[in-house]
VOKE-970912 format. One record per atom (N, C-alpha, C, O): atom name; x negated, y negated, z. Coordinates in pm, whole numbers. Example, Ala and Ser with C-alpha at 12.3 -4.5 7.8 and 13.67 -1.06 7.14 Angstrom:
<recs>
 lumti      x      y      z
     N  -1319    569    780
    CA  -1230    450    780
     C  -1320    330    780
     O  -1424    332    846
     N  -1285    225    708
    CA  -1367    106    714
     C  -1290     -3    787
     O  -1341   -114    804
</recs>
This chain:
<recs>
 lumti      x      y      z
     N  -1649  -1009   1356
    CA  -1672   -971   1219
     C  -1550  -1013   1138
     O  -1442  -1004   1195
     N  -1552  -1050   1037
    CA  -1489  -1125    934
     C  -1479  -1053    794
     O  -1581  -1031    729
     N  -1379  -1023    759
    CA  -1343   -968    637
     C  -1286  -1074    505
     O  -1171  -1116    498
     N  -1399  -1105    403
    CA  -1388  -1165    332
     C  -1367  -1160    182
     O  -1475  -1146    124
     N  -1284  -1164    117
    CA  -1229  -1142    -27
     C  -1326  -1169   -148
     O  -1335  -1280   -201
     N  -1387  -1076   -182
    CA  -1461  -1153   -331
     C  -1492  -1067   -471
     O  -1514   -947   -487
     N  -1488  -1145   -537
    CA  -1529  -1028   -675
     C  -1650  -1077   -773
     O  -1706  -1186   -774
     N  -1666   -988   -836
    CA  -1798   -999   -924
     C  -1796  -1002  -1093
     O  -1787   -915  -1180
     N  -1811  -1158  -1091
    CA  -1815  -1179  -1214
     C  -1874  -1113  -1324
     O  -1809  -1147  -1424
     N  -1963  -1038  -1354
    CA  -2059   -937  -1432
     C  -2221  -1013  -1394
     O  -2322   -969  -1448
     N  -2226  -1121  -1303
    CA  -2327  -1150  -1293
     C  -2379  -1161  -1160
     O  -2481  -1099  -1131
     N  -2301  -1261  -1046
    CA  -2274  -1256   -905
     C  -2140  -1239   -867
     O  -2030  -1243   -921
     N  -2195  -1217   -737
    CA  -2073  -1189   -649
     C  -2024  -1336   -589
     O  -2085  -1433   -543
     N  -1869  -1300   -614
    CA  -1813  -1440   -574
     C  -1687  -1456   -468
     O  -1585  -1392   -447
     N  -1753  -1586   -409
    CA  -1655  -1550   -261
     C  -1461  -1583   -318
     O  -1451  -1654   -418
     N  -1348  -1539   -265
    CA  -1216  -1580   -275
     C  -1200  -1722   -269
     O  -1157  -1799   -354
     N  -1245  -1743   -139
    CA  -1252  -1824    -58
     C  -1387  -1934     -6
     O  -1507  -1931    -31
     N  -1320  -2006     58
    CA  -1497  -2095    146
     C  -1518  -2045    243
     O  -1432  -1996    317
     N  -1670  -2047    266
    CA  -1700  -1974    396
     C  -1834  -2048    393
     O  -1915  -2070    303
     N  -1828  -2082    537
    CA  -1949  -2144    600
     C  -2007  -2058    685
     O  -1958  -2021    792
     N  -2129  -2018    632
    CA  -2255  -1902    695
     C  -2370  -2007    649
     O  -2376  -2091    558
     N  -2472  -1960    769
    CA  -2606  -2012    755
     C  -2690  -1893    670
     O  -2680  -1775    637
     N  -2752  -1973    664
    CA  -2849  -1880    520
     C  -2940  -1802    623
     O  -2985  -1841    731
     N  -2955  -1667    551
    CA  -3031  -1577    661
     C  -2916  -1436    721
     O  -2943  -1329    774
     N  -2755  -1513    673
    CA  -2662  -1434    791
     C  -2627  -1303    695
     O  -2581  -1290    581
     N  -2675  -1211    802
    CA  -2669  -1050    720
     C  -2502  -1033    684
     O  -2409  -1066    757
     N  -2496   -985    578
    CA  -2367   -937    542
     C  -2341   -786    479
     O  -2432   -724    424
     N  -2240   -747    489
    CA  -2195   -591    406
     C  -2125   -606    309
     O  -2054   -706    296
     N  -2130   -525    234
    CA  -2048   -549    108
     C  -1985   -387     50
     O  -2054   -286     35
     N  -1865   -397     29
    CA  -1813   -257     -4
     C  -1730   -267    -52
     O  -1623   -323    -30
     N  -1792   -181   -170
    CA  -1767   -184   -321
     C  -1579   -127   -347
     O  -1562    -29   -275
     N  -1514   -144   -386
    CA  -1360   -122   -389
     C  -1326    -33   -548
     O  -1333   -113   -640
     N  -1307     50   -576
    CA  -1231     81   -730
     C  -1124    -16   -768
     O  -1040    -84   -708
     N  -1150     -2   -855
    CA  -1061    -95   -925
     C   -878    -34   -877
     O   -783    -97   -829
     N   -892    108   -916
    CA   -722    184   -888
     C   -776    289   -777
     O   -892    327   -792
     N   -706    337   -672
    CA   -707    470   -646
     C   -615    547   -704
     O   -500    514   -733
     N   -688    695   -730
    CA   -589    787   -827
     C   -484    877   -651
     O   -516    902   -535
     N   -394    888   -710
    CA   -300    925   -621
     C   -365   1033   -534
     O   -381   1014   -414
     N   -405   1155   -601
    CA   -530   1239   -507
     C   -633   1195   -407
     O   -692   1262   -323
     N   -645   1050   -439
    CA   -753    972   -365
     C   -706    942   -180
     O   -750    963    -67
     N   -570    869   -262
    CA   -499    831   -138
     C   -480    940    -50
     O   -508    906     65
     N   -441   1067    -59
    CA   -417   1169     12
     C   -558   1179    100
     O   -544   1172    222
     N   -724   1199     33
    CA   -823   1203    121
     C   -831   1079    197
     O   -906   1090    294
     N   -774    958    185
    CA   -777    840    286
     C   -688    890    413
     O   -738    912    524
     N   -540    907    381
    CA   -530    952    494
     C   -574   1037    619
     O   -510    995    716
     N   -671   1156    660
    CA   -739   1181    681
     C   -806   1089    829
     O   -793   1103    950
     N   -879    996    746
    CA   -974    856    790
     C   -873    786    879
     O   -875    765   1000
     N   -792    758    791
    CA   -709    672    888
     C   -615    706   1018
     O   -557    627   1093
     N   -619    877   1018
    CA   -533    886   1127
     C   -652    933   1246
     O   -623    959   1363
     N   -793    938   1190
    CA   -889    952   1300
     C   -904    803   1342
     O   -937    778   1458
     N   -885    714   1264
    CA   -925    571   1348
     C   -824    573   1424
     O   -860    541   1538
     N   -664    605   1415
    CA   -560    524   1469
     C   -595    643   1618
     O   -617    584   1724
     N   -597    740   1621
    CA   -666    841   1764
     C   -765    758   1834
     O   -767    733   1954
     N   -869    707   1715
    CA   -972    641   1862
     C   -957    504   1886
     O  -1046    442   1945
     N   -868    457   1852
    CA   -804    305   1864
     C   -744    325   2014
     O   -773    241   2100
     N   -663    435   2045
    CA   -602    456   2145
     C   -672    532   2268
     O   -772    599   2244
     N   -639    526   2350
    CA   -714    620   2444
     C   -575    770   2506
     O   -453    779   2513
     N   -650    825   2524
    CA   -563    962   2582
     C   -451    919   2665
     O   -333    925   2631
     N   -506    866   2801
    CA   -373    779   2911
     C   -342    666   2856
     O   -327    575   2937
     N   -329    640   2750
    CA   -254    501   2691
     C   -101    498   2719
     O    -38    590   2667
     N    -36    412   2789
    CA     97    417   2857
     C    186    396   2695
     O    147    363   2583
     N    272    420   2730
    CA    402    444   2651
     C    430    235   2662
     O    434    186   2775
     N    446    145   2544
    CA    519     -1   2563
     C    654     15   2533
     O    681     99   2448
     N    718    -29   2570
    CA    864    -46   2568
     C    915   -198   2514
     O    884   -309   2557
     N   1017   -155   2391
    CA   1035   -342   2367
     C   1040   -445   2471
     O    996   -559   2482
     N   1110   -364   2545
    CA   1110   -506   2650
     C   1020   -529   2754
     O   1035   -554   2874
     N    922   -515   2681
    CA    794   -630   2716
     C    756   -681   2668
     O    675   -754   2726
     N    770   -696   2523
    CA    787   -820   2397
     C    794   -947   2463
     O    908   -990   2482
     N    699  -1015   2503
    CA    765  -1198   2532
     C    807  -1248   2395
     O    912  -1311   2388
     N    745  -1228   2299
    CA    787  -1340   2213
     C    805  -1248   2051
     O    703  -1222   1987
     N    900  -1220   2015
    CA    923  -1111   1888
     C    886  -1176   1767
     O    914  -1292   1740
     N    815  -1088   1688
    CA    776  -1135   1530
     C    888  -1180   1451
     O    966  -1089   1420
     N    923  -1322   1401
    CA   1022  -1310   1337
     C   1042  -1229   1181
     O   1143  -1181   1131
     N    928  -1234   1138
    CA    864  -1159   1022
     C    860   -984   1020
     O    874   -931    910
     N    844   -904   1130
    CA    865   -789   1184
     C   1029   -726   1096
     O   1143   -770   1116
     N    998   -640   1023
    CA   1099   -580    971
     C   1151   -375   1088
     O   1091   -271   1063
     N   1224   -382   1159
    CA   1209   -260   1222
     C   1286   -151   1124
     O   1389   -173   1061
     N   1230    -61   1128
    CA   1244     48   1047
     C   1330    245   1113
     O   1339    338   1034
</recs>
């Protein structure tokens, strides 16, 4: 599945980008606000810390940097 950038002119919806789909290929579309109001963001979190729980499993081992083969040079550590 593919997450694709687009907005809507007041008439169609328009892709960011090119994308080659055959005609027929089901798609989703979800709708974005323009701003979230700061109250908003607070009910997102919520959502997001139930995905990051089932992303993981219960016996999920502990990684340790040094098993990094190859480090992000882009990676800012905090």
């Amino acid at each position: 599945m593919n997450a694709i950038l687009a907005h809507f002119d007041g008439k169609q919806i328009r892709l960011d980008e090119p994308l080659n789909i055959e005609p027929g290929t089901k798609l989703i579309i979800t709708i974005l606000p323009k701003q979230l109001e700061i109250n908003e963001l607070d009910d997102w979190t919520p959502l997001a810390m139930v995905g990051l729980e089932n992303a993981y499993g219960e016996n999920e081992p502990e990684y340790s940097l040094d098993l990094i083969k190859q480090a992000n040079p882009d990676y800012e550590r905090r």
